[in-house]
C-alpha positions in Angstrom: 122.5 80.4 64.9 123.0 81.4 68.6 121.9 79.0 71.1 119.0 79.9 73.1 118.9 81.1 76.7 116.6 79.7 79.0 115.5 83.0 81.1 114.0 81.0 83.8 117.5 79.9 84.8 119.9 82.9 83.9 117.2 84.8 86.4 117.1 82.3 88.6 120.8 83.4 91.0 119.1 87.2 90.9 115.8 86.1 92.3 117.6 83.8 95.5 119.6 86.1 96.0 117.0 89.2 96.5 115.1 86.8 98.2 117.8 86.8 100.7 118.6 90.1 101.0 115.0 90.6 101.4 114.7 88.2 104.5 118.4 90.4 105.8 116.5 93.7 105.6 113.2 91.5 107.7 116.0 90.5 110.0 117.0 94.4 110.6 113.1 95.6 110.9 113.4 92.7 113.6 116.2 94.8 115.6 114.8 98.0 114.8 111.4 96.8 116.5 113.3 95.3 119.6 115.4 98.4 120.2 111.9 100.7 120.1 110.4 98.3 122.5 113.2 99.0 124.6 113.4 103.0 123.7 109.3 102.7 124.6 110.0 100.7 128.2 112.2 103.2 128.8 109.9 106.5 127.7 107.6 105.0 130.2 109.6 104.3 133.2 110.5 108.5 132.6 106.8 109.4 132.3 106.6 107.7 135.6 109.2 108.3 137.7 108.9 111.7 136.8 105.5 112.3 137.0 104.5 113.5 133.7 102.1 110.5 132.9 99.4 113.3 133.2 101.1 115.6 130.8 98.8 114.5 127.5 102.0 115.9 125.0 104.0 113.0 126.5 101.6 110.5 125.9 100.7 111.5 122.4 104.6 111.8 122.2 104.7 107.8 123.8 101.8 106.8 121.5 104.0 107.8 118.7 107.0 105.6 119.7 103.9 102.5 119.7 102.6 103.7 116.5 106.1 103.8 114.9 106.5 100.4 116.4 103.4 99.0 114.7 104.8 100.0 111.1 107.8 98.6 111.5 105.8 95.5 112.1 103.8 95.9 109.7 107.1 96.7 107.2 108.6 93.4 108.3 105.4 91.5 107.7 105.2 92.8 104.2 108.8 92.1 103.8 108.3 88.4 105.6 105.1 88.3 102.8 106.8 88.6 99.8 109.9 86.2 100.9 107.3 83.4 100.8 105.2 85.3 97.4 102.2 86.2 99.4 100.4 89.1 98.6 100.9 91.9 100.2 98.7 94.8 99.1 96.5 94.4 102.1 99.8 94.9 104.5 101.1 98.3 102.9 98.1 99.4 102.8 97.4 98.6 106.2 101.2 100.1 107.4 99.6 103.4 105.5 96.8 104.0 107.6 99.1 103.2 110.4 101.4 105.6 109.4 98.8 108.0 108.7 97.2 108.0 112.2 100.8 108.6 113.3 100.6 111.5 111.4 97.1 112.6 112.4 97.4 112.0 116.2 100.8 113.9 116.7 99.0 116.9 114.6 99.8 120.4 116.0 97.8 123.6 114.7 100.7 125.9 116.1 103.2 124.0 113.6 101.6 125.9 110.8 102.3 128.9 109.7 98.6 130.3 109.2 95.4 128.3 109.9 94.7 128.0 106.5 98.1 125.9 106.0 96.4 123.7 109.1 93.0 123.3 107.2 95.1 122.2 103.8 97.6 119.9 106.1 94.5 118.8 108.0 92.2 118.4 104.7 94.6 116.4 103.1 95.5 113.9 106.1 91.9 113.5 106.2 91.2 112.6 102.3 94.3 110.3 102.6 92.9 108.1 105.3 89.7 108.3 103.7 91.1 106.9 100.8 93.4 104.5 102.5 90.3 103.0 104.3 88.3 102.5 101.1 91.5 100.6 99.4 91.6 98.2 102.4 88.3 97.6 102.0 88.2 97.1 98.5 91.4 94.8 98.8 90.5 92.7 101.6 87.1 91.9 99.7 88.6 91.4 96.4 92.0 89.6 97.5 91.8 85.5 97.9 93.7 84.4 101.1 93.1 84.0 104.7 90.4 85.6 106.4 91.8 85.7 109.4 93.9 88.7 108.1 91.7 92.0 108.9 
């Protein structure tokens, strides 16, 4: 008869240690975030010693920078969430729409090859927030937790 293997405890080194590498890569997010701050201090001090604060491509093209910024805050929140075993549905969800805003505010026509590629690309970025909207809601009525989160 073979003795029998408590699974809680042979899975027990696996879970630490992913916990751990988890809270490394939340650590990384962190230096990621402080360099784009500084990469974003840095875009502006150009737009204004140059002049080119008026120029509305360079500000979408800023905006971006802060947009990619607030997913990589919202990355290390979700990765800071499931350290502790929070839920975290509500977070990638939320990094989505971010993420998809990106997408839809540095939008160009011209990048298309033909307008009706536009209309699809536009159609589409459009149905996806849509959707990504009527999951948050969904989640952030359903989910228990805070309500401070929203």
């Amino acid at each position: 008869m073979a003795p029998e293997i408590d699974l809680s405890q042979a899975t027990h080194p696996s879970v630490v240690a992913m916990r751990w590498l988890v809270l490394a890569t939340a650590y990384f997010t962190l230096i990621l975030f402080l360099i784009g701050v500084f990469d974003l201090l840095l875009g502006l001090w150009d737009l204004v010693a140059s002049g080119n604060f008026t120029n509305p491509l360079a500000v979408v093209e800023l905006l971006d920078t802060v947009l990619l910024l607030l997913i990589l805050v919202e990355v290390h929140r979700t990765l800071i969430a499931y350290a502790r075993d929070e839920p975290v549905v509500r977070i990638v969800i939320g990094a989505a729409i971010i993420a998809v805003a990106r997408e839809i505010i540095s939008f160009r026509i011209g990048e298309f090859a033909t307008s009706t590629d536009a209309l699809t690309a536009a159609s589409g970025f459009g149905i996806l927030l849509i959707g990504l909207g009527v999951a948050y809601s969904v989640v952030r009525y359903t989910e228990p937790g805070d309500s401070r989160d929203g």
